[in-house]
C-alpha positions in Angstrom: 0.0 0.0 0.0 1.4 3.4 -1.1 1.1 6.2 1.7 1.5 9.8 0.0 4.0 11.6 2.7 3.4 15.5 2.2 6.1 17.9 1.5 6.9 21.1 3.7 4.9 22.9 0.9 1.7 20.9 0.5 1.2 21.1 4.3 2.1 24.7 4.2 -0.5 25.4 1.5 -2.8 23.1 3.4 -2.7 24.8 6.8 -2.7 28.6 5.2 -5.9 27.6 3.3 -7.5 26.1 6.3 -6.9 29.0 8.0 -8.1 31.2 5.6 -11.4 29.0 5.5 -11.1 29.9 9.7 -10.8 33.4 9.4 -13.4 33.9 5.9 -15.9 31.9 8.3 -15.1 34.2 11.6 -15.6 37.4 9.4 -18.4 36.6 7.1 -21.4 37.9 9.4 -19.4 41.2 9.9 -19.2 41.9 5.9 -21.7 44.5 6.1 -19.4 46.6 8.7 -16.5 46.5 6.7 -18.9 48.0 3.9 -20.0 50.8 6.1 -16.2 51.7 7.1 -15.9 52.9 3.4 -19.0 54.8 3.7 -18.2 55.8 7.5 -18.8 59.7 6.7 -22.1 59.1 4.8 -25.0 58.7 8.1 -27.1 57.9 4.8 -25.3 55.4 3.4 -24.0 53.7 7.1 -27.8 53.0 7.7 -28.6 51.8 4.2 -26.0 49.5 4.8 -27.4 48.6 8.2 -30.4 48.0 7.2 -29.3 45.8 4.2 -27.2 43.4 6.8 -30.6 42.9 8.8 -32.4 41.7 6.3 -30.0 39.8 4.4 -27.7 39.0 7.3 -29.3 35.8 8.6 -27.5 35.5 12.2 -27.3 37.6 15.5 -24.9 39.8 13.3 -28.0 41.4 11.5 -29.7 41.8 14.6 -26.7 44.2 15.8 -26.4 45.7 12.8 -30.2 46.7 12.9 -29.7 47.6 16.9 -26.9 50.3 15.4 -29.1 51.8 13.2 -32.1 52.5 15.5 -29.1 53.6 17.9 -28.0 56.3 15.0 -31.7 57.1 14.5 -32.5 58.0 18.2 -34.6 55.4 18.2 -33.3 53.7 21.7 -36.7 51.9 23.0 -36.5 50.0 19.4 -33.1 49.4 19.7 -33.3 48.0 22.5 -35.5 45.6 21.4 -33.2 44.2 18.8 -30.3 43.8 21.5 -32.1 42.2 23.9 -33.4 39.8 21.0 -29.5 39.3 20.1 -28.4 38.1 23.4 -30.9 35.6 23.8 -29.7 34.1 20.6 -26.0 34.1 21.8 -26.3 33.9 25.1 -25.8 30.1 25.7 -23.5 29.6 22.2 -19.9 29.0 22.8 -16.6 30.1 20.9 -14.4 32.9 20.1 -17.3 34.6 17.6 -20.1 34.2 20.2 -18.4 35.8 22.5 -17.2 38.9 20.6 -21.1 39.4 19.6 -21.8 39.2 22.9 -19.5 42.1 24.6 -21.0 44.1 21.4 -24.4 43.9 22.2 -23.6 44.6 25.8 -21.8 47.4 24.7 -24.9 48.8 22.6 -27.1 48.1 25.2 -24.7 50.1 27.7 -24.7 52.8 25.3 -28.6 53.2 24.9 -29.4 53.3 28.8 -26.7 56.3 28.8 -28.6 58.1 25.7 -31.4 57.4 27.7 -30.7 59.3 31.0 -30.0 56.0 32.9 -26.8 55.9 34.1 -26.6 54.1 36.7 -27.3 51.0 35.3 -25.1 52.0 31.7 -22.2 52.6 34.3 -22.9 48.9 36.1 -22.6 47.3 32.2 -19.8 49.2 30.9 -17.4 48.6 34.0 -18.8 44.8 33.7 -17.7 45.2 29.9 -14.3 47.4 30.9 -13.3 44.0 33.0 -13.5 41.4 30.4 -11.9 44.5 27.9 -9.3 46.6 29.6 -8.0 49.4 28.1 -10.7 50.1 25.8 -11.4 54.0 24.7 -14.7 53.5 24.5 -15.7 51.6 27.3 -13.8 53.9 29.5 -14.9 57.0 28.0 -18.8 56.0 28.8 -17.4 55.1 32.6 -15.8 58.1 32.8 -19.4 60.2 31.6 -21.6 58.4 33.6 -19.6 58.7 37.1 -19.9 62.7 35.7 -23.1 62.4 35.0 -24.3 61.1 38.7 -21.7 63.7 40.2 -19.1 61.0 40.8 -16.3 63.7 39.8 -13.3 62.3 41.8 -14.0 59.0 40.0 -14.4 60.4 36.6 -11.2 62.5 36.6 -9.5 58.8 37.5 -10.7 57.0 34.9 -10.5 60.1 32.3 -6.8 59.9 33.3 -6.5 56.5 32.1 -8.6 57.2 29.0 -6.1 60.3 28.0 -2.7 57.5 28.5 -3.8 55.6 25.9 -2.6 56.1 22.5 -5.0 57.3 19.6 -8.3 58.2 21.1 -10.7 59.5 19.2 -10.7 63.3 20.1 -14.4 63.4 19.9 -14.3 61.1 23.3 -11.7 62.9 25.2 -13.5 66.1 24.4 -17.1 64.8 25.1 -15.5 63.3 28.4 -14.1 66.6 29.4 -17.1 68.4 29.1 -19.1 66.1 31.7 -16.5 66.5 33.7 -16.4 70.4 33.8 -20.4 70.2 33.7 -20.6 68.2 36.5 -17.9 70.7 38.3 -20.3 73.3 37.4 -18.5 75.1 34.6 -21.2 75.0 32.3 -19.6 78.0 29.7 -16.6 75.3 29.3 -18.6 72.2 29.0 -20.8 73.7 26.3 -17.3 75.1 24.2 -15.6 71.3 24.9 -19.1 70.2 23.0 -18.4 72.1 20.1 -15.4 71.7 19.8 -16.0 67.8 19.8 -18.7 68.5 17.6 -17.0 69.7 14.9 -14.8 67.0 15.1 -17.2 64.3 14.2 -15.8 63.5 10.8 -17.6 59.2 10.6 -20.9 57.5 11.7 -20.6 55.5 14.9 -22.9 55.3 18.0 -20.2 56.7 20.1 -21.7 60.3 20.9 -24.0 61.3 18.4 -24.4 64.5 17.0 -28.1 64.8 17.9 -26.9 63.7 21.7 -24.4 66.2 21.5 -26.6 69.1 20.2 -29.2 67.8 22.5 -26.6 68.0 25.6 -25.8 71.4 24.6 -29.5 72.3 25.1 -29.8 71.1 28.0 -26.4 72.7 29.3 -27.3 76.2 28.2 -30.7 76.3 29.7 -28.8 75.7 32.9 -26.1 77.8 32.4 
């Protein structure tokens, strides 16, 4: 009986394609992000794309792309809705991909009770999320406004301090950060010029301090002011 013995190159080949079979089946539900980084400065054309993944997207992927969307369209009771529908699909699935969906839809759901006015209980997900994610602008940056935003100052400053050590973050989240901070200080006149300033920063489409919450923030900084 002949036994073929493979060559350095054939098991080369063979373990880079598996491994691109890995990775294609990993990424596949997430297409329709990558689509909407190209179009990241088109609101229009983000939500199209959105939109598109939920209906064509047949997995908890489409669900969280849908849950962005209604997120970007103020719509947070819907939103909602589509998160909480997420989890309970992925909440008892295992591996690596699960997992990731998971934290995301935490994340949303984190970021919806803050748009909301409830932070307390954002603040009791995001450091859950901040634990399992260290060192992650976003996460920290959502900690940081909510301890503001329930006059938790001391404890905001800290964890703005670890948001400003690391490396390329987003200068809309430092300055929207900032301006909590100083608002919950009482310095309304520099909260509401840290606001613009972060507003005319926004240059892409994420859920990560809208424009509308900003404008609407503003408002409601100015009528105290």
């Amino acid at each position: 009986m002949n036994v073929i013995e493979p060559t350095p190159l054939s098991f080369t080949v063979g373990l880079v394609m598996v491994l691109f079979i890995a990775l294609f089946r990993f990424h596949f539900p997430f297409r329709y992000q990558y689509i909407c980084i190209l179009f990241r400065r088109s609101p229009y054309w983000v939500k199209r794309i959105l939109n598109r993944s939920y209906h064509k997207n047949r997995s908890s992927v489409g669900l969280l792309d849908r849950a962005t969307k209604e997120i970007l369209d103020e719509r947070y009771d819907e939103a909602e809705k589509y998160v909480l529908e997420g989890v309970q699909k992925v909440i008892q699935l295992r591996g690596l991909r699960n997992r990731l969906i998971r934290t995301l839809f935490y994340n949303h759901l984190s970021w919806i009770l803050y748009y909301r006015g409830q932070y307390k209980e954002s603040l009791e997900i995001s450091i859950r999320l901040y634990e399992k994610v260290p060192s992650t602008p976003n996460i920290l940056a959502l900690i940081s406004c909510n301890f503001a935003r329930i006059g938790e100052i001391g404890q905001a400053i800290e964890v703005m301090a670890k948001l400003s050590a690391i490396k390329r973050v987003n200068p809309i989240v430092l300055l929207s950060c900032e301006a909590e901070i100083e608002a919950a200080k009482g310095n309304i006149q520099k909260a509401v010029q840290l606001l613009h300033q972060a507003k005319g920063r926004k240059s892409h489409t994420s859920i990560y301090f809208i424009l509308p919450e900003i404008d609407k923030r503003i408002g409601q900084l100015k009528k105290t002011a």
